[in-house]
C-alpha positions in Angstrom: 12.3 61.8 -36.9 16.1 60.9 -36.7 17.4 59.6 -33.6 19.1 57.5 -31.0 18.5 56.8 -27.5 21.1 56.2 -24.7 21.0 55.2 -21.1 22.4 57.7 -18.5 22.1 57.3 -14.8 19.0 55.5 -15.0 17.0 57.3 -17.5 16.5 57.4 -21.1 18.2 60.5 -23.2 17.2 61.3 -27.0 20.1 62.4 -28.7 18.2 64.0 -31.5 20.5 64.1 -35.2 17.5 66.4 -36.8 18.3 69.6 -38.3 15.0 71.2 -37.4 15.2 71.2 -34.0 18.9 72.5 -33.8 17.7 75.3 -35.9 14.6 76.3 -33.6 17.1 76.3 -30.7 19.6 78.0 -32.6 16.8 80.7 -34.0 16.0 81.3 -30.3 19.2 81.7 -29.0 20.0 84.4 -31.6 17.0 86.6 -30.7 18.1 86.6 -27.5 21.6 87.4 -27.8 20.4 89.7 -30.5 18.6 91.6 -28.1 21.0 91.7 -25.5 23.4 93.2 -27.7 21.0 96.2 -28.9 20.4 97.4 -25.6 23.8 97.1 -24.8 24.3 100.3 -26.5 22.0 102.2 -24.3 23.2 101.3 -20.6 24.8 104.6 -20.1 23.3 105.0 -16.6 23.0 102.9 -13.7 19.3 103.5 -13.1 19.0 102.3 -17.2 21.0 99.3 -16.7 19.5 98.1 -13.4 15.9 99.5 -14.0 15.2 100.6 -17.4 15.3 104.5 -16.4 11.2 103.7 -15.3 10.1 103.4 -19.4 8.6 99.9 -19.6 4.3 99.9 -21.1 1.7 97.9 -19.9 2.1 94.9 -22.4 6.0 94.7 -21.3 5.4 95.2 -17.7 3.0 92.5 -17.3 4.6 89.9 -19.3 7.9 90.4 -17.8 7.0 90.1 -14.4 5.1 87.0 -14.7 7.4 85.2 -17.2 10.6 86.2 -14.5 7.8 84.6 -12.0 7.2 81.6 -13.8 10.3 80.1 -14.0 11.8 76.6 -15.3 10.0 75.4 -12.4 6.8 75.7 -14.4 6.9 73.6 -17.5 9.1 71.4 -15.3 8.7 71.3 -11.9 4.8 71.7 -11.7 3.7 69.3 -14.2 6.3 66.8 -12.6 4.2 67.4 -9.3 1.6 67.3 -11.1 2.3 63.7 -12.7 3.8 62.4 -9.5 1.0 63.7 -7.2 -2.0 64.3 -9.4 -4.6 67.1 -8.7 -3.3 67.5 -5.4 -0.7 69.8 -7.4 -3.7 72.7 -8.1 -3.3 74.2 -4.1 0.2 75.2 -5.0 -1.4 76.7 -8.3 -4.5 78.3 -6.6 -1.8 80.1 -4.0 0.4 81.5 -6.7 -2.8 83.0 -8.4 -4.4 84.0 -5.3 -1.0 86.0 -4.6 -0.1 87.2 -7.6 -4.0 88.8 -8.1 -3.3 90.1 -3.9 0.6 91.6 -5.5 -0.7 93.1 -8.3 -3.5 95.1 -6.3 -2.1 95.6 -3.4 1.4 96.5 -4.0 1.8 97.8 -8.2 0.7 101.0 -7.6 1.9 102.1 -4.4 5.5 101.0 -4.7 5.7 102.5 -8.0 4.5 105.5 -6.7 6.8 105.4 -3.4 9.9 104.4 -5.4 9.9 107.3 -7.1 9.2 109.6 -3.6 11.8 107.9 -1.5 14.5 109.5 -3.7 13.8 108.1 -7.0 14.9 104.3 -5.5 16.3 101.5 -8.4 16.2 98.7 -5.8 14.1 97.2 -2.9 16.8 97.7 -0.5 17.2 101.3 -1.6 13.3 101.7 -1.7 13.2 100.0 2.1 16.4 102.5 3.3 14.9 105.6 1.9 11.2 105.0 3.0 12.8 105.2 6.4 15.2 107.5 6.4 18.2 104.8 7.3 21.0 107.6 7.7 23.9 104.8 8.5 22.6 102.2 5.2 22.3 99.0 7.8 19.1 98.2 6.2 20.5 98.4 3.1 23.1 96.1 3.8 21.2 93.4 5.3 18.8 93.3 2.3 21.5 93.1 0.0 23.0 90.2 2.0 19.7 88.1 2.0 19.4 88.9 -1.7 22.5 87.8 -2.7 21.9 84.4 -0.4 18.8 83.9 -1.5 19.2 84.3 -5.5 22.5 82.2 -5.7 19.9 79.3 -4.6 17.2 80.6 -6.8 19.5 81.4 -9.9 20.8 77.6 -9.2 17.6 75.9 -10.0 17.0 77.8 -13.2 20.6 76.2 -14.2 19.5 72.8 -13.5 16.4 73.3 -15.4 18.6 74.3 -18.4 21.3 71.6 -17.5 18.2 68.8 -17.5 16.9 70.3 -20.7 19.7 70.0 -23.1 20.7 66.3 -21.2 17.9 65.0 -22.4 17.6 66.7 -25.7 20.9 66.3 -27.2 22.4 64.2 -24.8 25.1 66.6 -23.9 26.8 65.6 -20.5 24.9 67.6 -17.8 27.4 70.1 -16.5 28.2 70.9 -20.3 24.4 71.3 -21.1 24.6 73.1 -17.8 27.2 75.9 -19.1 25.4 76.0 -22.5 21.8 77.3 -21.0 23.5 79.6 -18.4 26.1 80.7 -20.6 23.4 82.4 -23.3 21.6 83.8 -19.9 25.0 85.8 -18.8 25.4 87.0 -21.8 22.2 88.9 -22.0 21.9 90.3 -18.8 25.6 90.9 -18.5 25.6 93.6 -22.3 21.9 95.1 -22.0 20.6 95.0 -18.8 16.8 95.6 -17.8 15.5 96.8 -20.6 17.2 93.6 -22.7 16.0 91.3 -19.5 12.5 92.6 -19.9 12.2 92.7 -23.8 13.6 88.9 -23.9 10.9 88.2 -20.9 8.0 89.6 -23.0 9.0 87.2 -26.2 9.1 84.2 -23.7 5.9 84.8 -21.8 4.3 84.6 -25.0 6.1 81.4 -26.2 5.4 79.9 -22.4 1.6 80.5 -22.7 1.4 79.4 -25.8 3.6 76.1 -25.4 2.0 74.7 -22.1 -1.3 75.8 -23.7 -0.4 73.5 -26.8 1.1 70.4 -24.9 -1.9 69.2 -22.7 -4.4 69.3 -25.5 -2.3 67.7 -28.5 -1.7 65.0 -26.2 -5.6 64.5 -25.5 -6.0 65.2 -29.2 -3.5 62.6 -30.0 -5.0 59.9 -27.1 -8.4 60.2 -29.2 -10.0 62.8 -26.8 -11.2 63.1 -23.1 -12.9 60.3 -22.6 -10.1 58.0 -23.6 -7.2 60.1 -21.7 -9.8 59.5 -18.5 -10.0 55.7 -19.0 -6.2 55.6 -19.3 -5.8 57.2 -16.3 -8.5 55.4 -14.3 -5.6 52.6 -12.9 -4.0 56.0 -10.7 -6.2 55.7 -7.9 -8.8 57.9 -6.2 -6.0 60.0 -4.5 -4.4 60.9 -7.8 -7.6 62.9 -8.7 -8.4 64.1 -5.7 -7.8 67.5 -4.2 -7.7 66.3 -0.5 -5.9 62.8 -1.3 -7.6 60.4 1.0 -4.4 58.9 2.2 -3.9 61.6 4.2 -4.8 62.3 7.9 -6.4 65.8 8.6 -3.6 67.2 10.4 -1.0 66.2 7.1 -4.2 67.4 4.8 -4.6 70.8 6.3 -1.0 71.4 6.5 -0.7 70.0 3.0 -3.3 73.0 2.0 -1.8 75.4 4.3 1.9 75.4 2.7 0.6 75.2 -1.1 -1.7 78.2 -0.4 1.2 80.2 1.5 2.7 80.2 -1.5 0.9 83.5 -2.5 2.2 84.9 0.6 5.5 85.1 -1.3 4.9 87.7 -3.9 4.9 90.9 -1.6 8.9 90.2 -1.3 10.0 88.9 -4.7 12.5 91.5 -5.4 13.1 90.7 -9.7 9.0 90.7 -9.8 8.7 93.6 -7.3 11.1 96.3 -9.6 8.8 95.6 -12.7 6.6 97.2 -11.0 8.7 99.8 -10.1 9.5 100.3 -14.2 6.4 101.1 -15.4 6.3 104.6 -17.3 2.6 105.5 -16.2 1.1 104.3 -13.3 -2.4 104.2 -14.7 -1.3 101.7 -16.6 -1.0 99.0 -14.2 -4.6 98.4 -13.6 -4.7 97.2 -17.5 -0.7 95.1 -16.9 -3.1 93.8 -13.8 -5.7 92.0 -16.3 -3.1 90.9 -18.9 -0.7 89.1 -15.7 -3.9 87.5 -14.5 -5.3 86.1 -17.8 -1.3 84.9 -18.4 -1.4 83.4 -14.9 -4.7 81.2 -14.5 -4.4 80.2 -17.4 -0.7 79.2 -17.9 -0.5 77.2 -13.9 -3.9 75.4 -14.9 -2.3 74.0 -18.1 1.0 73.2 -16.3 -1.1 71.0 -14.1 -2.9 69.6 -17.0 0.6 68.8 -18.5 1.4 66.4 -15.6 -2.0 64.7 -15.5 -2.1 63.9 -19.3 1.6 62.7 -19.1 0.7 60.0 -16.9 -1.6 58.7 -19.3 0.2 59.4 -22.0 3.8 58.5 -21.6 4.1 54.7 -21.6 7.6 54.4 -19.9 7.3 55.3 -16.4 9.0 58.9 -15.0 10.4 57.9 -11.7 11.4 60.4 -8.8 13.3 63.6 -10.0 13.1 62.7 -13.7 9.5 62.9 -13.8 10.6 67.0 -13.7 11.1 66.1 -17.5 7.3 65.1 -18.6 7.2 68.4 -20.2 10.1 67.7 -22.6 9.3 63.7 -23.4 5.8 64.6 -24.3 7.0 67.3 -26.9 9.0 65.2 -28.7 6.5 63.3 -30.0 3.8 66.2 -30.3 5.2 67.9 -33.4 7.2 68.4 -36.4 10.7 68.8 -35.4 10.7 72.6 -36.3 7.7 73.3 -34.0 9.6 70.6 -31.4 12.4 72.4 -31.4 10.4 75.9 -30.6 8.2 74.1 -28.1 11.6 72.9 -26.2 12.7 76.3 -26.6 9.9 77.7 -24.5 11.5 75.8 -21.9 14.4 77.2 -21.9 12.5 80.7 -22.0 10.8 80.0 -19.4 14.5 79.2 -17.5 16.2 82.3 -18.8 13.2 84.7 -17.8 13.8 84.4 -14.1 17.3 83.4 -14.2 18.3 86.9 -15.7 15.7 89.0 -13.6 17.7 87.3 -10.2 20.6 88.1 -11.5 20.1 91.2 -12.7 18.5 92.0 -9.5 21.6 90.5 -7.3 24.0 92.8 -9.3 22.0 95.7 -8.7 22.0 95.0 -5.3 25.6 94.9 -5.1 26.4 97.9 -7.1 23.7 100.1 -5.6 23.4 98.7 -2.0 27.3 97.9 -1.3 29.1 98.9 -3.3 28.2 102.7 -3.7 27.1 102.8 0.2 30.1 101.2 1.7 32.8 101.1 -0.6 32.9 103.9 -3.2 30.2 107.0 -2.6 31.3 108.9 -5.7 31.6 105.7 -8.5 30.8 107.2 -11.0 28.2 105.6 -13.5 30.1 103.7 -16.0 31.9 102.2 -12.4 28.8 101.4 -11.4 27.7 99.4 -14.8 31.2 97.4 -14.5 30.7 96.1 -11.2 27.0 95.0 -11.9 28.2 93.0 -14.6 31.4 91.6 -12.9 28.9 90.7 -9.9 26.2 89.3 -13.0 29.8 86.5 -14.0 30.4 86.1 -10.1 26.7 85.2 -8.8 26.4 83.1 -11.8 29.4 81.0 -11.1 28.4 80.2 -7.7 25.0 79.2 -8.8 26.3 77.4 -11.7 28.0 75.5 -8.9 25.1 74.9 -7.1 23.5 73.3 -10.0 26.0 70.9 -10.5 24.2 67.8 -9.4 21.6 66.7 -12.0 19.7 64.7 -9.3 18.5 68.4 -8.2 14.5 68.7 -7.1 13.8 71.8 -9.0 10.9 72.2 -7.2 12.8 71.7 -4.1 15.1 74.6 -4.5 12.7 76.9 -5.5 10.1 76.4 -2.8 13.3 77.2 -0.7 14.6 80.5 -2.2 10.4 81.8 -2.7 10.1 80.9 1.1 13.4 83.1 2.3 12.4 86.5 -0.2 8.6 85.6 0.8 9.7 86.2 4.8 12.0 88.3 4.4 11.0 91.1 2.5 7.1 90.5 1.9 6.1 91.7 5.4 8.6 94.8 5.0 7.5 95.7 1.9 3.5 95.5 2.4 3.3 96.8 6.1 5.6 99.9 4.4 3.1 100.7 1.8 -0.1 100.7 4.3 1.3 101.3 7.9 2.2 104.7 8.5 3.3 103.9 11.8 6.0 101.4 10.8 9.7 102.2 11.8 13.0 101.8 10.7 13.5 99.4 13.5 10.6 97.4 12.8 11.6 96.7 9.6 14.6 95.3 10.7 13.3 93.4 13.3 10.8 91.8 10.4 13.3 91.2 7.8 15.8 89.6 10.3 13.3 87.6 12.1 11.5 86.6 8.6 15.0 85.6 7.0 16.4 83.4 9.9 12.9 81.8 10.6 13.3 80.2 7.1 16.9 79.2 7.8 15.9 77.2 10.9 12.5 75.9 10.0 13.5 74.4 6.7 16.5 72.5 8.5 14.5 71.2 11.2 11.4 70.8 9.0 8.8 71.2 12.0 5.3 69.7 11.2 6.5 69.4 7.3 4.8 73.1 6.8 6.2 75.3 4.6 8.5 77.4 6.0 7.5 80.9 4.2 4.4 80.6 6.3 5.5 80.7 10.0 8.6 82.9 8.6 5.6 85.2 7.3 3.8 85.5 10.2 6.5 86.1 12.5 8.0 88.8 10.6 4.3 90.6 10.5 4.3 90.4 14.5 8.2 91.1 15.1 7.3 93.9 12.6 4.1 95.4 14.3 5.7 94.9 18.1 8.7 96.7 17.3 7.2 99.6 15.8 4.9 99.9 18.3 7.2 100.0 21.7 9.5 102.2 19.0 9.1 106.4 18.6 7.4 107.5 15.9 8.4 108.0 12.3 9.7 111.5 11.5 7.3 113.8 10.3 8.9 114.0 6.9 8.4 109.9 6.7 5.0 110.9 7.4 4.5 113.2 4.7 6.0 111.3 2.1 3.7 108.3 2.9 0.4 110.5 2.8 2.0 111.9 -0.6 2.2 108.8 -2.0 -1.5 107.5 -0.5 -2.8 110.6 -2.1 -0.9 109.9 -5.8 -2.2 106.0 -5.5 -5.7 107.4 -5.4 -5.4 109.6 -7.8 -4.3 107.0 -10.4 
């Protein structure tokens, strides 16, 4: 393989001069365009661009929602966890399939089902106004706002995965390789909307799974097997294999365990997972979309783990603090032909572009549907409706693209932050609103404002070093359960559409 190396702010870039890899890249990056461009033509209604007018299948619905799930964050800030802190890495991925097992059963079926009650609802702050009857839209509004906070911090880390990604592939400067990745994303989501975000999110599940599948076990292949990867790896210490690293005290240990499990705690108020499952065309279908997410899931973490643990062994120059994010990529790059390199490194960027263009597809919706219609123009007509989603799709972008800016970004970090603020936020609302009858307007409120600013103040202060979608969790629940409880009871016609949907879940 042709190429040169260069130093750059401490690290080591591969500028690669091989024709192969540009053209896997460039391959990938015409499908994707390609498909954004098809569905362009169909976006004639707001509820097609923002939500697909409810047609998506099992297969589509699945993949989708677990590749705009799995993020950049998991071929590149998991396995650099992973090769930084060893096995220690597996609570985080335990959580994650714990909640999205706990999301998938709990919530699919109902919120499809309510969505479609509560006045056919396209978002989670229109599902969360109309399931209580929110006359004056305050709700509505105070989603949207946390939304739009919480994705420009979310939407920025898929940006720096993309900006780290072509840095160290082609050496590009990073806020050029930065615009390049985001660039193709707004593209996309900006001509074709769900449907093009979902069909581009089912072609990169599968090239995730397969990828991180592929990288762990060439390596061991490579290394001459297990047994010799082990021995290479013996000089790491005890803690490095250990799931309850000795170095800890009990008190750090437990709250170690505690945060990387809360993690599943999140998925009940992910809103760009959440609205796949509102897009499924039959409901019966998600109990098969169910078994194809978890197969996808356990499998895909547990090999993003692996990737991290075989790195250490197998890279021989050291990854040091944030660029140990790029294990995935250095370890490709010597895996493979430069043709399969070149697809494997795409994955990556598949993996960045699936969530990237679910948050901002669902940030746009939230704007169009939840402000701008409500507040600003009642009577926008459809087409008026499409502009501003995509004018908002250029607008969140920017600012996240700003965001992104410095390459010495934790992508980890910023994740953690953003799953923490939607996990509080909106995952006590949305759960307690699919099961609790007795849950008011007012409560949910109270929960999504308590949730939201818990997150806020504990990550500044950083109280115990536990993760701060845990306590922001549990106070939302209470604030949640208090309030509706010294409140008046729902409406009788909130009553009857809950029992209607109760009755259609168990019909399913």
């Amino acid at each position: 393989m042709a190429y040169k190396t260069i130093a750059s702010g401490g690290y080591i870039v591969i500028v690669q001069n091989n024709i192969g890899i540009l053209l896997a890249f460039i391959l990938y990056l015409a499908v994707m365009m390609a498909i954004g461009i098809y569905y362009s033509r169909k976006q004639k209604k707001l509820s097609q661009y923002i939500l697909g007018d409810r047609k998506l299948g099992p297969w589509v619905t699945s993949m989708s929602a677990e590749a705009s799930d799995m993020s950049g964050w998991m071929l590149m800030g998991l396995p650099g966890y992973a090769y930084l802190h060893g096995l220690s890495a597996f609570w985080t991925g335990f959580g994650l399939i714990a909640g999205t097992w706990a999301n998938w059963v709990l919530t699919a079926k109902r919120l499809r089902h309510y969505t479609e009650i509560a006045d056919n609802s396209l978002t989670i702050p229109d599902y969360l106004s109309n399931r209580f009857e929110d006359k004056k839209s305050g709700l509505r509004l105070i989603c949207a706002l946390f939304i739009i906070l919480f994705f420009v911090i979310y939407t920025s880390s898929g940006f720096v995965s993309a900006g780290k990604l072509f840095n160290t592939i082609f050496g590009l400067p990073y806020f050029t390789a930065l615009l390049v990745g985001a660039g193709v994303v707004i593209f996309y989501t900006f001509l074709g909307g769900f449907s093009a975000v979902s069909m581009t999110d089912f072609v990169q599940g599968i090239m995730m799974f397969f990828t991180v599948l592929y990288i762990p076990i060439a390596a061991t292949i490579v290394m001459g097997g297990t047994a010799p990867t082990a021995a290479a790896l013996a000089g790491e210490g005890r803690d490095f294999f250990s799931f309850f690293p000795g170095s800890m005290n009990f008190l750090t240990l437990i709250i170690m365990m505690i945060s990387s499990l809360g993690w599943g705690l999140g998925y009940f108020g992910q809103p760009h997972i959440l609205v796949r499952f509102m897009a499924i065309n039959n409901p019966s279908e998600l109990k098969k979309s169910t078994k194809i997410a978890m197969s996808w899931v356990i499998l895909s973490l547990t090999f993003a783990v692996a990737i991290g643990v075989v790195g250490k062994a197998y890279l021989i120059t050291p990854l040091e603090n944030a660029d140990a994010e790029r294990v995935f990529i250095v370890m490709a790059e010597t895996l493979s032909v430069p043709f399969v390199t070149g697809l494997i490194w795409s994955a990556i960027l598949a993996a960045i572009m699936s969530t990237a263009s679910a948050q901002l597809l669902v940030t746009a919706s939230a704007v169009s549907k939840d402000l701008y219609q409500p507040f600003l123009r009642q009577h926008a007509s459809e087409k008026e409706l499409i502009f501003v989603s995509r004018i908002t799709v250029l607008l969140i972008a920017a600012c996240s693209i700003y965001l992104a800016s410095d390459p010495n970004s934790y992508i980890f970090a910023i994740v953690s932050y953003a799953w923490a603020g939607f996990g509080a936020c909106f995952g006590p609302a949305v759960l307690l609103s699919l099961y609790w009858k007795r849950m008011t307007l007012k409560g949910a409120y109270a929960g999504i404002i308590v949730g939201g600013i818990t997150v806020l103040i504990w990550k500044h202060f950083a109280w115990l070093d536990l993760y701060e979608l845990v306590p922001g969790f549990l106070l939302s629940v209470t604030a949640i359960i208090f309030v509706s409880l010294i409140d008046k009871k729902p409406s009788l016609s909130i009553q009857n559409n809950f029992e209607k949907m109760v009755e259609l879940s168990k019909n399913d």
